[in-house]
N, C-alpha and C positions, 0 to 999 in steps of 0.2 A: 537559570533559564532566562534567556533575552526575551525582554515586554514584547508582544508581538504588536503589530500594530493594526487598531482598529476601522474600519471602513462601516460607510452605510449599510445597510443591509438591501439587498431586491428581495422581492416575491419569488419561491420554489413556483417551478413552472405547475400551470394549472393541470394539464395530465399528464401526469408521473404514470412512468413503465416499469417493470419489474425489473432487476437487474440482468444484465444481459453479461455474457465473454466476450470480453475483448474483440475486434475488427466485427462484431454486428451490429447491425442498426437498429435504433429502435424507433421502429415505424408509428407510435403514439405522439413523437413528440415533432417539430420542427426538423427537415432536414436538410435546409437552408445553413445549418449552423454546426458548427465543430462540437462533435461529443463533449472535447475537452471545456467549454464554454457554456456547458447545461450541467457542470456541475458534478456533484457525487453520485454513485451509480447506486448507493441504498435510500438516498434522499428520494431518488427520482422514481423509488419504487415503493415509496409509502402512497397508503391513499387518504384521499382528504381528510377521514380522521383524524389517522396517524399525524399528518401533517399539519393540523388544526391545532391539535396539540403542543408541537414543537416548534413549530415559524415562528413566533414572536417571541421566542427566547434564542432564537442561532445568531448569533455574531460570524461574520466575515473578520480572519484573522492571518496574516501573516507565519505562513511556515518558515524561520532562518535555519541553516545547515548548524548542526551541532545542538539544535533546541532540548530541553529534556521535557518531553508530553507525560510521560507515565513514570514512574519509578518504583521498582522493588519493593513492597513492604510498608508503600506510600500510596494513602487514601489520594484517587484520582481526584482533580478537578474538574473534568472537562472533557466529553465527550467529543470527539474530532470527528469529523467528515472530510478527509482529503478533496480537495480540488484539483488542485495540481502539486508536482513534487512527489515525494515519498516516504514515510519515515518504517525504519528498520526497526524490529524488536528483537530485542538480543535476552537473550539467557546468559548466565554466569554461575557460573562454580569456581569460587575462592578468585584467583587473579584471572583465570581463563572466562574470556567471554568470545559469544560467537551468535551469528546471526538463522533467525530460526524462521523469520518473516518478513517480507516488503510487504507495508500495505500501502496505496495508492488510492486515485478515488471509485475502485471498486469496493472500498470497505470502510473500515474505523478504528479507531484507537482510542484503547480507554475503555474498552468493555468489561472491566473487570465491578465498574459501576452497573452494569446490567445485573448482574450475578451478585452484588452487594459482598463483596468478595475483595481483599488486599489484591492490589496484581503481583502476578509470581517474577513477571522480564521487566526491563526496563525498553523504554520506546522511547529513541532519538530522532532527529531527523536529521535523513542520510541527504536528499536532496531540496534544494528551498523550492517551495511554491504557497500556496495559501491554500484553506482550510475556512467549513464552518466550525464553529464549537457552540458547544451545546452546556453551559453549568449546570454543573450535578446535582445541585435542587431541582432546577427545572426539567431535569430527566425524569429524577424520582416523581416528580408533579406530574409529571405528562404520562408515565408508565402507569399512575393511581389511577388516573382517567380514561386511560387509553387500550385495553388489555390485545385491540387489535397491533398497536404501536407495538410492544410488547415482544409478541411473537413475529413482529415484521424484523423486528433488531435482532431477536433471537435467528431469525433465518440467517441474517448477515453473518453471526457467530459461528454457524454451520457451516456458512461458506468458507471460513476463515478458517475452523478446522479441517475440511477438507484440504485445503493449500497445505496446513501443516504437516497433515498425515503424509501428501504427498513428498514434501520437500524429506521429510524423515527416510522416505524410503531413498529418496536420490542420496542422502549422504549416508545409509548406510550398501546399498548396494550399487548404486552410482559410480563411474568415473570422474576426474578433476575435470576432462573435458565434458562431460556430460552436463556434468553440475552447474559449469562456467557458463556453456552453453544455456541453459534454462534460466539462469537467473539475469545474464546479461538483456534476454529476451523479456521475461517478465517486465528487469526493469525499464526498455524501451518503450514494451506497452504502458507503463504506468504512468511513463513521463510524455507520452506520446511523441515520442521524437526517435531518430536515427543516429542522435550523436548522445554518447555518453561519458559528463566529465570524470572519471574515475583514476586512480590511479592502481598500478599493480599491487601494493602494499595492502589497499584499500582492500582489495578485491580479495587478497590474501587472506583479512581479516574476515573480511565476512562470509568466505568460504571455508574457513579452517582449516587453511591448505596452507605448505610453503611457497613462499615467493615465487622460488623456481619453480616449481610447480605449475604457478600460473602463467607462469612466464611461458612455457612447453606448450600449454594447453592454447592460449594465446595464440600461438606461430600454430598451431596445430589449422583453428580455424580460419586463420590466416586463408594457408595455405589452400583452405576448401572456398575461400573465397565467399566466406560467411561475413568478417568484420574486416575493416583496416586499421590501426593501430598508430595512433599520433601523439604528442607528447601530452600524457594527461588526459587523453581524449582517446575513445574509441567509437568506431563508426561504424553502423550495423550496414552492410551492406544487402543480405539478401535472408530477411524473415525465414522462408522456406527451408536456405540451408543452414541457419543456426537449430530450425527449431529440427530438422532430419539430424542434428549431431546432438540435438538435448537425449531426443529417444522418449521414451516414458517418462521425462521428467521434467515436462514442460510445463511450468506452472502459471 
């Protein structure tokens, strides 16, 4: 894993909201200023407690593509709070691996430390942006003290299963367009942007689809005038009709 690199730390805003979905506002906070720039979406939803607790151990840290945050069968270090970017949690069985989650900064990585539990996947990071982390002393300290902290991080783990449960259903009764469709979406919201650097192979990967497959499914949305499709790059062109071609599986 590449050293990530460390910055000052700011102050978590004084009134934190609960987490919200994606494209709503949270009318507690400033809205003068970009979602993306206030930060994680479960930070901003702890309250003074909670956060009392945990501000004066979060480091501001560099997310790099490729990073390994979690691993298999490997006591965490470091509780994550996405900022920006996004990192993947993949599952594996023997050489087959395959993607089971994005989390972005509506959640975290590294919960297996809540749960005092080995993690079962491995969590890389798919897209670079930056992150708070949290060391795993200073969770278990702040979890002793805090038992509202506690069940605030435990909500975020609910929200995270629910994603899952969802995404399970899209790959097992799901289309390739379906699927392509909801996650290409997810990860626009995550990264807050309308361009995504990916490539077909990538996308392959982490949908457990063949190449051609995605390739088909690609020209499909194409076609609907959902995305346009540049070298390495694809371009969300119209929210609405990706997320009418996800269907129920918009996550």
């Amino acid at each position: 894993m590449t050293d990530a690199t460390e910055h000052s730390v700011p102050r978590l805003p004084e009134r934190p909201c609960a987490p919200v979905p994606f494209g709503q506002q949270c009318e507690t906070l400033a809205s003068s200023r970009p979602e993306i720039e206030r930060g994680n979406m479960l930070l901003q939803g702890l309250d003074a407690a909670g956060r009392a607790a945990i501000e004066p151990h979060l480091e501001q840290t560099s997310l790099v593509a490729g990073d390994i945050l979690e691993e298999a069968d490997q006591r965490a270090s470091f509780l994550y709070f996405p900022i920006e970017g996004a990192v993947s949690i993949e599952a594996a069985a023997g050489m087959e691996r395959i993607q089971v989650a994005l989390v972005g900064r509506e959640g975290m990585v590294g919960t297996s430390l809540l749960l005092d539990a080995m993690p079962f996947n491995r969590a890389v990071v798919q897209f670079p942006g930056s992150a708070w982390r949290l060391p795993a002393g200073a969770l278990a300290k702040g979890l002793e003290e805090s038992r509202d902290l506690h069940r605030q991080l435990l909500h975020g783990i609910n929200g995270f299963l629910a994603r899952l449960s969802l995404m399970a259903l899209a790959y097992g009764r799901g289309t390739i367009e379906q699927r392509l469709a909801g996650w290409l979406l997810a990860a626009a919201e995550r990264l807050d942007t309308d361009w995504l650097s990916i490539t077909h192979d990538t996308l392959s990967q982490v949908l457990g689809a063949r190449r051609a497959s995605v390739t088909v499914a690609l020209h499909m949305l194409e076609g609907k005038q959902a995305l346009r499709r540049e070298r390495s790059r694809i371009r969300i062109l119209n929210n609405e009709k990706l997320a009418l071609a996800a269907g129920p599986y918009s996550t």
